[in-house]
C-alpha positions in Angstrom: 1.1 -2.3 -25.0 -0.1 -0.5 -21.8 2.5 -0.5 -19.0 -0.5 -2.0 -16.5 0.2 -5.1 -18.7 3.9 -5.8 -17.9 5.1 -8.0 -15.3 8.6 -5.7 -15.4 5.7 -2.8 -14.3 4.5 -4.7 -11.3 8.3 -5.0 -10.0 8.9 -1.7 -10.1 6.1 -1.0 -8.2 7.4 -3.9 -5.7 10.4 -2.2 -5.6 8.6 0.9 -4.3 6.4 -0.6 -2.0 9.4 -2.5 -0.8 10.0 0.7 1.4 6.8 0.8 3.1 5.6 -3.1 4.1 7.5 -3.0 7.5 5.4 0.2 8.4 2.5 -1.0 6.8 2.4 -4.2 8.6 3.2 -2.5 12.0 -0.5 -0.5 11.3 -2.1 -3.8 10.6 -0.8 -5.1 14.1 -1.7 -2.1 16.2 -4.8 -1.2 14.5 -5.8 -5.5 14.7 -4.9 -5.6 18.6 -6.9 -1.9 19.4 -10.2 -3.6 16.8 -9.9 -7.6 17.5 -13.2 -8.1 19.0 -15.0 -6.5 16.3 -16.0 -9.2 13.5 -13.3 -9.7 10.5 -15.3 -7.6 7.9 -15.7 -4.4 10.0 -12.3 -4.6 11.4 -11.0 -5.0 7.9 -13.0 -2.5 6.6 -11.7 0.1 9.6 -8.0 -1.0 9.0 -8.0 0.0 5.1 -10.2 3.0 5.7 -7.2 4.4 8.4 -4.8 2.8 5.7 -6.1 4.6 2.3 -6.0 8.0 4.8 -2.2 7.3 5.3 -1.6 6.2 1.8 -3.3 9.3 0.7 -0.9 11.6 2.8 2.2 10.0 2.0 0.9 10.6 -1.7 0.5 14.1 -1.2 3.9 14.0 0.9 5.9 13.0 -2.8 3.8 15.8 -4.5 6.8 17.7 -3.1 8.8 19.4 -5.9 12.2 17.3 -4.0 10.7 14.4 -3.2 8.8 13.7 -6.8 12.6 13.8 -8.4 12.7 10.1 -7.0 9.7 9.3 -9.3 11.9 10.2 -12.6 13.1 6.4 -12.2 9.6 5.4 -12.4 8.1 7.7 -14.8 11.3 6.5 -17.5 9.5 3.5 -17.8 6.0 4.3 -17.9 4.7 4.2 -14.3 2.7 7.2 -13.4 2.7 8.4 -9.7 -1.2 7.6 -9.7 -0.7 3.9 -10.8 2.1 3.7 -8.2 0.3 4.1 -5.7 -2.9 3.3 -6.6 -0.7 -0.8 -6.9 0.7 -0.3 -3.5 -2.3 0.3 -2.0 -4.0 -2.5 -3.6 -0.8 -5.0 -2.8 -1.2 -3.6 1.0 -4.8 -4.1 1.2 -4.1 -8.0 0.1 -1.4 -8.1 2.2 -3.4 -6.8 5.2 -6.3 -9.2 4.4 -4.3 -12.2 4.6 -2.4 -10.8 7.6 -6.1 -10.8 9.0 -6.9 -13.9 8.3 -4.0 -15.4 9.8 -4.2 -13.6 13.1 -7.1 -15.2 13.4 -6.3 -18.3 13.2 -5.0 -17.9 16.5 
């Protein structure tokens, strides 16, 4: 079975993104306060355009011959560097979206 398909894949992966949410959610406040009175769709669509710029630095960051030892853990059961982060973006983009919305409540 693929490793996509595993719910033990998906912690992992939590496990990794673990690191980043309290930075990540940081950029969603800052970059919300600099764009609020923009409507929700453009502001959202700014916010994960500055985001998938970041997430692709900090990817080329691990390609780092030191750093990618850390991804041995990871790559033992399956998980490629791509899928990684290709999940953490996609959990930070939902995470951002419903931090959106519930700014805006307010």
């Amino acid at each position: 079975m693929h490793t996509l398909f595993r719910f033990k894949t998906y912690e992992l992966i939590f496990l990794f993104y673990r690191k980043f949410i309290f930075a990540s959610t940081v950029v969603t406040l800052i970059q919300y306060t600099i764009l609020r009175v923009e409507d929700i769709s453009a502001m959202f669509s700014k916010i994960l355009l500055i985001k998938s710029i970041l997430f692709g630095l900090l990817f080329l960051f691990y390609l780092d011959v030191g750093l990618g030892q850390r991804f041995i853990f990871y790559k033992n059961f399956g998980i490629s560097r791509i899928q990684l982060f290709l999940v953490s973006f996609f959990w930070d983009a939902l995470l951002t979206f419903f931090t959106i919305l519930i700014l805006n409540l307010f």
